[in-house]
MDAnalysis code that builds the backbone (N, CA, C; Angstrom):
import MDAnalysis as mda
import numpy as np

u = mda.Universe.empty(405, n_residues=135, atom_resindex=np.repeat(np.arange(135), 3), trajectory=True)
u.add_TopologyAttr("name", ["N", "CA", "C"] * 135)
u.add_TopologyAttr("resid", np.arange(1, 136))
u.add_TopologyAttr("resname", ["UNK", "UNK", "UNK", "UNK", "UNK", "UNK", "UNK", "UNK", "UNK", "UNK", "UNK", "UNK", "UNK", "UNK", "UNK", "UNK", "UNK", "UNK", "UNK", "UNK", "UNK", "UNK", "UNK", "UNK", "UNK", "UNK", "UNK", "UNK", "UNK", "UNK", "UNK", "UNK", "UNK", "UNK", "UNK", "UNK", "UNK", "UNK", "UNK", "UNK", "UNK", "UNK", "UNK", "UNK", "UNK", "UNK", "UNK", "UNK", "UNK", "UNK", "UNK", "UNK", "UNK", "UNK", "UNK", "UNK", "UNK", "UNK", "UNK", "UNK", "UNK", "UNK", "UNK", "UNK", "UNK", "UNK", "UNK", "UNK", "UNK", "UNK", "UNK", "UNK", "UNK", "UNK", "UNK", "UNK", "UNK", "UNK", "UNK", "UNK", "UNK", "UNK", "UNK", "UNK", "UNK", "UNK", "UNK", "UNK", "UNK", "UNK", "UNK", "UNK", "UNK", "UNK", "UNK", "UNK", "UNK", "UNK", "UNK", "UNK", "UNK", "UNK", "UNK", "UNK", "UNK", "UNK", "UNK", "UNK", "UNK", "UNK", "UNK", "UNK", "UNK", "UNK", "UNK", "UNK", "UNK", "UNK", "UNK", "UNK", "UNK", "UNK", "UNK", "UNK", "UNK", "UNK", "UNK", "UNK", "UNK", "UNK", "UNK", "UNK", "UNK", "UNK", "UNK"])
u.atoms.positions = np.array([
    [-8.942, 23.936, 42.315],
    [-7.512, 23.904, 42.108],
    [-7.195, 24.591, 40.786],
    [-6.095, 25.262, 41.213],
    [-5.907, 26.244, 39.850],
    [-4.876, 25.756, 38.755],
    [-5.367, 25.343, 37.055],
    [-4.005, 25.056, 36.645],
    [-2.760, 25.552, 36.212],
    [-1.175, 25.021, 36.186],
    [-0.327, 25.850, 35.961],
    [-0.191, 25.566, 34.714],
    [0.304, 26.593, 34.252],
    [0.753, 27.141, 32.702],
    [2.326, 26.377, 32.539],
    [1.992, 25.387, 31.658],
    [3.556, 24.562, 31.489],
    [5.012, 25.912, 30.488],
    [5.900, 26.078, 31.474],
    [6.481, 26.458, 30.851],
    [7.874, 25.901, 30.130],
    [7.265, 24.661, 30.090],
    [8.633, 23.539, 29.113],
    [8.447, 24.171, 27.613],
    [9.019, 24.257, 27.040],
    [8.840, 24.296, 25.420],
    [9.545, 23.097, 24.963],
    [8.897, 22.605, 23.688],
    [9.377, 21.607, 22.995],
    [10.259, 22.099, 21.570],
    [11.418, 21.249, 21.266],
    [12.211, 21.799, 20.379],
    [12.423, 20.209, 19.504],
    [11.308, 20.619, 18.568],
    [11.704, 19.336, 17.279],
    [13.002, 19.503, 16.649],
    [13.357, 18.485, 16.755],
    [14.987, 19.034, 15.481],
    [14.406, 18.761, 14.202],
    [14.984, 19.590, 13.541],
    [14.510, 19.978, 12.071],
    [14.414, 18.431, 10.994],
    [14.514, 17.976, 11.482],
    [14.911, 16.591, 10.693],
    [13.671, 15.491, 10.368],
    [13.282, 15.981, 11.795],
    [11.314, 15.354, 12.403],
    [10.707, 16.103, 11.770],
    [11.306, 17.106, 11.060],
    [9.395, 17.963, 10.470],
    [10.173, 17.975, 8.906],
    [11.157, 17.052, 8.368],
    [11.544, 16.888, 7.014],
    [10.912, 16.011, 5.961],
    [10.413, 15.972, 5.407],
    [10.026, 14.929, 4.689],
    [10.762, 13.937, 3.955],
    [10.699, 12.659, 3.919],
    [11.277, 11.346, 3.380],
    [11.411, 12.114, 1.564],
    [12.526, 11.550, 1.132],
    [13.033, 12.421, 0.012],
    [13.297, 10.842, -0.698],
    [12.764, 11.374, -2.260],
    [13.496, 10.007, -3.371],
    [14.625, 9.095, -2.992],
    [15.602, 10.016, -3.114],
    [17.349, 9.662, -2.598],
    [17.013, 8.486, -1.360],
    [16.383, 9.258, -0.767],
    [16.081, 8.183, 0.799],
    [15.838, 6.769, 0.347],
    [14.236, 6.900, -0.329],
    [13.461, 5.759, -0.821],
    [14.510, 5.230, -1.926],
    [14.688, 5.713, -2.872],
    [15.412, 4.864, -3.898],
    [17.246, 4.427, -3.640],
    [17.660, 5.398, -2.935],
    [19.138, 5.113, -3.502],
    [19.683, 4.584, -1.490],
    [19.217, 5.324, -1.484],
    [19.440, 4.155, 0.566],
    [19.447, 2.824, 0.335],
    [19.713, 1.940, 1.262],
    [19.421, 0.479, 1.165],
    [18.264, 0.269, 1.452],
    [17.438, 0.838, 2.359],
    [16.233, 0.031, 2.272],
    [15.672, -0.325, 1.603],
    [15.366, 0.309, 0.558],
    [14.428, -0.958, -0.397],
    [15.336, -2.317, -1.118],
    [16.939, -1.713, -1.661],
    [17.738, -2.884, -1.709],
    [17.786, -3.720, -0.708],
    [17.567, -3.488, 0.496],
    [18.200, -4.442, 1.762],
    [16.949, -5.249, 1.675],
    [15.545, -4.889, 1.492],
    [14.205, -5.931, 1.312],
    [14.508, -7.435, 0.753],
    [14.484, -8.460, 1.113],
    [14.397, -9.954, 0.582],
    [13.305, -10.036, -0.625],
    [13.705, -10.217, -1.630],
    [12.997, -10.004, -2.286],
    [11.632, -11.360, -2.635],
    [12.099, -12.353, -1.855],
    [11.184, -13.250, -2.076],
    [10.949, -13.780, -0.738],
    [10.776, -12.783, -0.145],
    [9.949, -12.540, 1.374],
    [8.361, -12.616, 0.982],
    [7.654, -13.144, 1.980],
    [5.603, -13.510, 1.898],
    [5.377, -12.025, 2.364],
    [4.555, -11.266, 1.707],
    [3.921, -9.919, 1.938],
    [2.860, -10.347, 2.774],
    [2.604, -8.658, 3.388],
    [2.193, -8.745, 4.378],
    [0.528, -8.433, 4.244],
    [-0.269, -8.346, 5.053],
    [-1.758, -8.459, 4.529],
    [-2.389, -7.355, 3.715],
    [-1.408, -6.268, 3.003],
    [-1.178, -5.464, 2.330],
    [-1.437, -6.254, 0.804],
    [-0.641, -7.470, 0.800],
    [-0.297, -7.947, -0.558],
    [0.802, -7.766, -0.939],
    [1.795, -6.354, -1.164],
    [2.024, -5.963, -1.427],
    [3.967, -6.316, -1.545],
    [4.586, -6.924, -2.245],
    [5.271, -7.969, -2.096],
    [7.211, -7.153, -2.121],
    [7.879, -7.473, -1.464],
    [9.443, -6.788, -0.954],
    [9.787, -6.567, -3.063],
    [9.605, -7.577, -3.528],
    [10.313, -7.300, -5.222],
    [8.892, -6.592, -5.619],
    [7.894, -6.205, -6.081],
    [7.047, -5.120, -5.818],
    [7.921, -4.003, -6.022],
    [7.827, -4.302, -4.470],
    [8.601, -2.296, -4.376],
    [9.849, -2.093, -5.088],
    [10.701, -3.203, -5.027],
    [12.028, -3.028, -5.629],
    [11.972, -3.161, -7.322],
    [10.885, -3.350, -7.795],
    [10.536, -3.758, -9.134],
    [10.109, -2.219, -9.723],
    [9.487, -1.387, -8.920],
    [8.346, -0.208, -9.358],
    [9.011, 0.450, -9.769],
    [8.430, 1.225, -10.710],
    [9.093, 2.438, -11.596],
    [8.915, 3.622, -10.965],
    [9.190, 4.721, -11.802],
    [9.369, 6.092, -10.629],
    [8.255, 6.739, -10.381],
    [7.073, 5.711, -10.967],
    [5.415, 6.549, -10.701],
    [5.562, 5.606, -9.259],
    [5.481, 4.451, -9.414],
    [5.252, 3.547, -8.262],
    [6.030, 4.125, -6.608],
    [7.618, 4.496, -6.922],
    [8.018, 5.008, -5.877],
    [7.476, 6.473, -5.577],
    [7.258, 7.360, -6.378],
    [6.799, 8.715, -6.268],
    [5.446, 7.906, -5.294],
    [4.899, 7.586, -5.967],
    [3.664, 6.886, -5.248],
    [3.805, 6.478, -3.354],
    [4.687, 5.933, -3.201],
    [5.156, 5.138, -2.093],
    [5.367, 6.258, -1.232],
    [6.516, 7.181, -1.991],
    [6.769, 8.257, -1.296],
    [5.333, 9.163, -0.664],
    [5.099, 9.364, -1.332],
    [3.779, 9.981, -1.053],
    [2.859, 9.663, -0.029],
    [2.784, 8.301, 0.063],
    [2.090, 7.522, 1.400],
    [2.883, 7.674, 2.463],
    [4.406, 7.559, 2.061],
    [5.195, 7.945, 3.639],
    [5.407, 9.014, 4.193],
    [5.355, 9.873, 3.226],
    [5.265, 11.437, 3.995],
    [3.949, 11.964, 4.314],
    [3.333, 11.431, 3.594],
    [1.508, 11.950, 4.637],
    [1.607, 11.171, 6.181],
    [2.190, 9.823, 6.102],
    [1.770, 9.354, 7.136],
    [2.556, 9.778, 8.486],
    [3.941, 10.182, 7.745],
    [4.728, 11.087, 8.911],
    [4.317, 12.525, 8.752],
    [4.012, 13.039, 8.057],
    [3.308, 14.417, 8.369],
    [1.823, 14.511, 9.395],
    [1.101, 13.345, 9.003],
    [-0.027, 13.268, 9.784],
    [-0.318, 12.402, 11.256],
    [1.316, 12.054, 11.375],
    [1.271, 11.138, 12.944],
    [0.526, 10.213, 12.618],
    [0.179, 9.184, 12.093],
    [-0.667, 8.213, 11.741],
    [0.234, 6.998, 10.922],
    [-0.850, 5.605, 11.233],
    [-0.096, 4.654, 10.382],
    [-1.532, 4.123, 10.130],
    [-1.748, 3.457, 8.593],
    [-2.501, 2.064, 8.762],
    [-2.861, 1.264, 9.485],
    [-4.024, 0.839, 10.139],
    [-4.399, 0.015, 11.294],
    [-4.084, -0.841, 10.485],
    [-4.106, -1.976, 9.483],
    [-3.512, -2.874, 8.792],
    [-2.032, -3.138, 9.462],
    [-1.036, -2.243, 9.695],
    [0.002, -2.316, 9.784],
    [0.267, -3.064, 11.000],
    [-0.865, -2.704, 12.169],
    [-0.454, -3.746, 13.776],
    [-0.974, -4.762, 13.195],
    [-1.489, -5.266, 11.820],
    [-1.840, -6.866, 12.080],
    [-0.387, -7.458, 11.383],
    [-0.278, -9.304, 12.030],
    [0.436, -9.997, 11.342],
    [-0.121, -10.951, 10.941],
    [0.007, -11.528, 9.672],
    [-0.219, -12.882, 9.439],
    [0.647, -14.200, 9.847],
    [0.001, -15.132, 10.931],
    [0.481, -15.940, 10.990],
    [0.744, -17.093, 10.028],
    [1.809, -17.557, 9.636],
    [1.640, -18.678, 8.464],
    [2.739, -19.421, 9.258],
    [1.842, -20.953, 9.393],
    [2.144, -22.190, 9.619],
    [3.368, -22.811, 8.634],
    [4.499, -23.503, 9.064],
    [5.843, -23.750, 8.297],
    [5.962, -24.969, 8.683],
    [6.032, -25.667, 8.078],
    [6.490, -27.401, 8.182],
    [7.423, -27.596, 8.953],
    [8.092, -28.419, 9.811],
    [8.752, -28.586, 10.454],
    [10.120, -29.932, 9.072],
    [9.367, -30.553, 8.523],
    [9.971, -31.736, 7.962],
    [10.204, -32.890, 8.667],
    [11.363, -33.591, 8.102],
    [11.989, -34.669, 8.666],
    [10.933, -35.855, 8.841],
    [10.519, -35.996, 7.938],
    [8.980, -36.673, 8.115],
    [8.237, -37.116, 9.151],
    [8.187, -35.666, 9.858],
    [6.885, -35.351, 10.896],
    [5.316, -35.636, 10.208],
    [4.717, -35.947, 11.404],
    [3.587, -36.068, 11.103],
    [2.945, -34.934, 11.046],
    [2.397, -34.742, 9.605],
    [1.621, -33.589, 8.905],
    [0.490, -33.281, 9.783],
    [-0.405, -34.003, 9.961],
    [-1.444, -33.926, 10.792],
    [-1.276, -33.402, 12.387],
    [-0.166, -33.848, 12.852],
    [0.300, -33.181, 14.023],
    [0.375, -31.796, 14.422],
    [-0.218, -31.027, 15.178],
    [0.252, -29.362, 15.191],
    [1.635, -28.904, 15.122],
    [1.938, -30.254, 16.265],
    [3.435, -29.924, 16.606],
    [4.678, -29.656, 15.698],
    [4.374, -30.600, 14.385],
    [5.052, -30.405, 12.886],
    [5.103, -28.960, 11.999],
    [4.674, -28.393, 12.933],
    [4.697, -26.565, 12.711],
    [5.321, -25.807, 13.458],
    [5.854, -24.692, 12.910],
    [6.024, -23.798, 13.729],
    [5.794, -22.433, 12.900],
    [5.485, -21.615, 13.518],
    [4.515, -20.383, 13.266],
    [5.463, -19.370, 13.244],
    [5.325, -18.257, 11.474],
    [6.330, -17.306, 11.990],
    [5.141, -15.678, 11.213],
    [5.455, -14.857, 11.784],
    [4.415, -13.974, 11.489],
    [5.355, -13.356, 10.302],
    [4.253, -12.816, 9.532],
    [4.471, -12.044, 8.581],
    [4.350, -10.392, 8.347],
    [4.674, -9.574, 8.626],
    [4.488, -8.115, 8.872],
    [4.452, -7.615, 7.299],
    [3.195, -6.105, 7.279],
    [3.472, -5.534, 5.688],
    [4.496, -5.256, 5.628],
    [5.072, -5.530, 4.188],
    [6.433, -4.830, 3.849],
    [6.072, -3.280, 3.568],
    [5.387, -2.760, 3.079],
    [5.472, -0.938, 3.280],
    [5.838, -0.768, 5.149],
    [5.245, -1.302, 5.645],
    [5.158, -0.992, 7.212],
    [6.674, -1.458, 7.713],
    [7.534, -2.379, 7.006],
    [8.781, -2.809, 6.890],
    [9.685, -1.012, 6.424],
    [9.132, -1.351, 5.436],
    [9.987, -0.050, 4.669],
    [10.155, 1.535, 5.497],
    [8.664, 1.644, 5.661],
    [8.456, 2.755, 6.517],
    [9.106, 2.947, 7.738],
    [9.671, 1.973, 8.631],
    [10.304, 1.410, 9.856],
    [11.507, 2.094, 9.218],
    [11.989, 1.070, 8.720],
    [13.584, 1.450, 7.931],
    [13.870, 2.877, 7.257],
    [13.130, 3.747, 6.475],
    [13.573, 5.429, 6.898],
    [13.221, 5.762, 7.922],
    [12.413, 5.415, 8.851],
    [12.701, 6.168, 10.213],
    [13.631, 5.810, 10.935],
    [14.363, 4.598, 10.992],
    [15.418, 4.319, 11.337],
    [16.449, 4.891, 10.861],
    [16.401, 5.077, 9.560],
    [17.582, 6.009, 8.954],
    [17.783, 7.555, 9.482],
    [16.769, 8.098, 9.211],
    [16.663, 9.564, 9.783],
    [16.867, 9.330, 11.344],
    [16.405, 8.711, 12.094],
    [17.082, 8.545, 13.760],
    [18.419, 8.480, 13.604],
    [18.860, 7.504, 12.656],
    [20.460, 6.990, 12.705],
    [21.301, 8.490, 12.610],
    [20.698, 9.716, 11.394],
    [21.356, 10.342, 11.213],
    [21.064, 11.798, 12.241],
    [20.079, 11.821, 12.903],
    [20.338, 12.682, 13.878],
    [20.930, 12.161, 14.932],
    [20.871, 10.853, 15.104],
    [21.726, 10.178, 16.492],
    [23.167, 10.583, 16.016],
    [24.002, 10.821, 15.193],
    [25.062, 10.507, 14.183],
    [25.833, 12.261, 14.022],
    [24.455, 13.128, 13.688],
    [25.132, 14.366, 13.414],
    [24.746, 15.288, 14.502],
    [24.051, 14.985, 15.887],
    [23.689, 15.559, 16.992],
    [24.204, 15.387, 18.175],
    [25.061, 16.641, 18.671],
    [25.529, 16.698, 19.840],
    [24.211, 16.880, 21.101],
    [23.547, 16.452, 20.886],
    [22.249, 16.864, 21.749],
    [21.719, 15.269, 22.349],
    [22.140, 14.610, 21.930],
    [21.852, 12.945, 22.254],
    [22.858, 12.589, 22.741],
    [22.819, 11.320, 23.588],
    [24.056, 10.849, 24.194],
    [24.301, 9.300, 23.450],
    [25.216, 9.292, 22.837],
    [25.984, 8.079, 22.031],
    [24.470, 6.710, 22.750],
    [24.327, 6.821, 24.107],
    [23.892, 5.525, 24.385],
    [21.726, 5.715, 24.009],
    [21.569, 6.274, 23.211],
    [20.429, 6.891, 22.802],
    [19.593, 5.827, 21.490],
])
């Protein structure tokens, strides 16, 4: 069987091959919108952290997010969550499982990183007649 020669072409919009810019990281909300006394994720690496770092620290940050969108890749770290066990109260019995309930913890870079790609979607969904509003 003989194969055919695909003649689809693919057309990135210019926006996907842009790199995450300071302005983005620093002056966007995402890193303001971070809780700052949110449990980091198995990174360590803690929401006031990032919002604390100086402009080596974000240059820094930056730097990890545009390799990782330049290189199609994320941290295998990033699919893990930490589960952490939360008291229920009301003076449940401690010893009980049931006096828990379990809420996962995701890295906050892997948080952050989410949130400019959400931004940059938002703004080609936003300034592109090529998508349909329900996109």
């Amino acid at each position: 069987m003989k194969e055919q020669a695909s003649t689809a072409t693919t057309t990135t919009h210019p926006l996907f091959m842009t790199p995450f810019t300071p302005e983005e990281l620093k002056h966007e909300p995402e890193i303001k919108k971070l809780l700052p006394d949110k449990s980091p994720g198995p990174s360590g690496i803690t929401n006031r952290m990032l919002q604390a770092g100086d402009t080596d620290f974000q240059g820094l940050t930056l730097i990890c997010c545009n390799d990782l969108w330049e290189f199609h890749t994320q941290p295998s770290d990033w699919q893990l969550s930490l589960l952490q066990p939360i008291y229920k109260g009301h003076n449940k019995d401690k010893t009980d499982p049931a006096s828990y309930r379990g809420i996962y913890v995701n890295d906050t870079l892997a948080k952050l990183f989410e949130g400019l790609l959400i931004l940059d979607w938002q703004h080609i969904r936003n300034s592109s007649t090529c998508l349909h509003i329900t996109h």
